[in-house]
N, C-alpha and C positions, 0 to 999 in steps of 0.2 A: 151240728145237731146229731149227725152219727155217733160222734163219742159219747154225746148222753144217753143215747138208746144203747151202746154198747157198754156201757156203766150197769143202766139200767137191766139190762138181761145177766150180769154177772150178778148184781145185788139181789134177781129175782131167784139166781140158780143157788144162790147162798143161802135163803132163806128158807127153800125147799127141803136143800139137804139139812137145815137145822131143825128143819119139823121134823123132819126122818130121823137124827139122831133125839128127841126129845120122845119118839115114838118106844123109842128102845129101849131110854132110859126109863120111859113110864112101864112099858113091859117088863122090864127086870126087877123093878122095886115095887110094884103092885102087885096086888093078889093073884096076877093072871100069869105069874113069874111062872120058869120051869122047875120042879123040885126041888128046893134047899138045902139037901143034905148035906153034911159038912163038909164031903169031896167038893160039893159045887160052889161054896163058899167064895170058896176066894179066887176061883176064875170069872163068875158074875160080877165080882165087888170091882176086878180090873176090866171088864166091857165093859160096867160102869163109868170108870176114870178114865176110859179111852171115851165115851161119848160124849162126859161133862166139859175135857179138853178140847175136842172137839166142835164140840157147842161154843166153846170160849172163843175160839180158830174163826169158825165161822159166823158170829156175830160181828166182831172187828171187821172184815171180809166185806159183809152186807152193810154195816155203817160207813165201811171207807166209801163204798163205791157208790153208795147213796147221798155221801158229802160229794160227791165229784157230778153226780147227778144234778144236787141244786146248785155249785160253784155255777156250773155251765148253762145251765134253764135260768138260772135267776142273772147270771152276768149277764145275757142277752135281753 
């Protein structure tokens, strides 16, 4: 049962950091964004694509470990 509680806390730490990046992404492409001047273009447009990648990263992450969670809770 440790390995599913230790499943379980990687899947919870995955999920955290995917609200954090979904945080970012909402800051950057909402109204509450910093300046848009054309300098800032296209260094926001790539924080963007570094978060949506890592949204990507980190979903797979918290579903692997969440399939390893119910393999082990539901085999027992």
């Amino acid at each position: 049962m440790t390995d599913a509680v230790k499943h379980a806390k990687a899947a919870a730490k995955a999920e955290a950091h995917l609200y954090v990046w979904e945080t970012v992404v909402a800051i950057l492409e909402g109204s509450a964004s910093p300046d848009r001047d054309r300098a800032a273009i296209a260094p926001i447009n790539r924080v963007i694509a570094i978060a949506k990648k890592e949204q990507q990263r980190l979903l797979a992450k918290y579903d692997s470990e969440l399939a390893k969670v119910d393999s082990q809770v539901g085999g027992k």
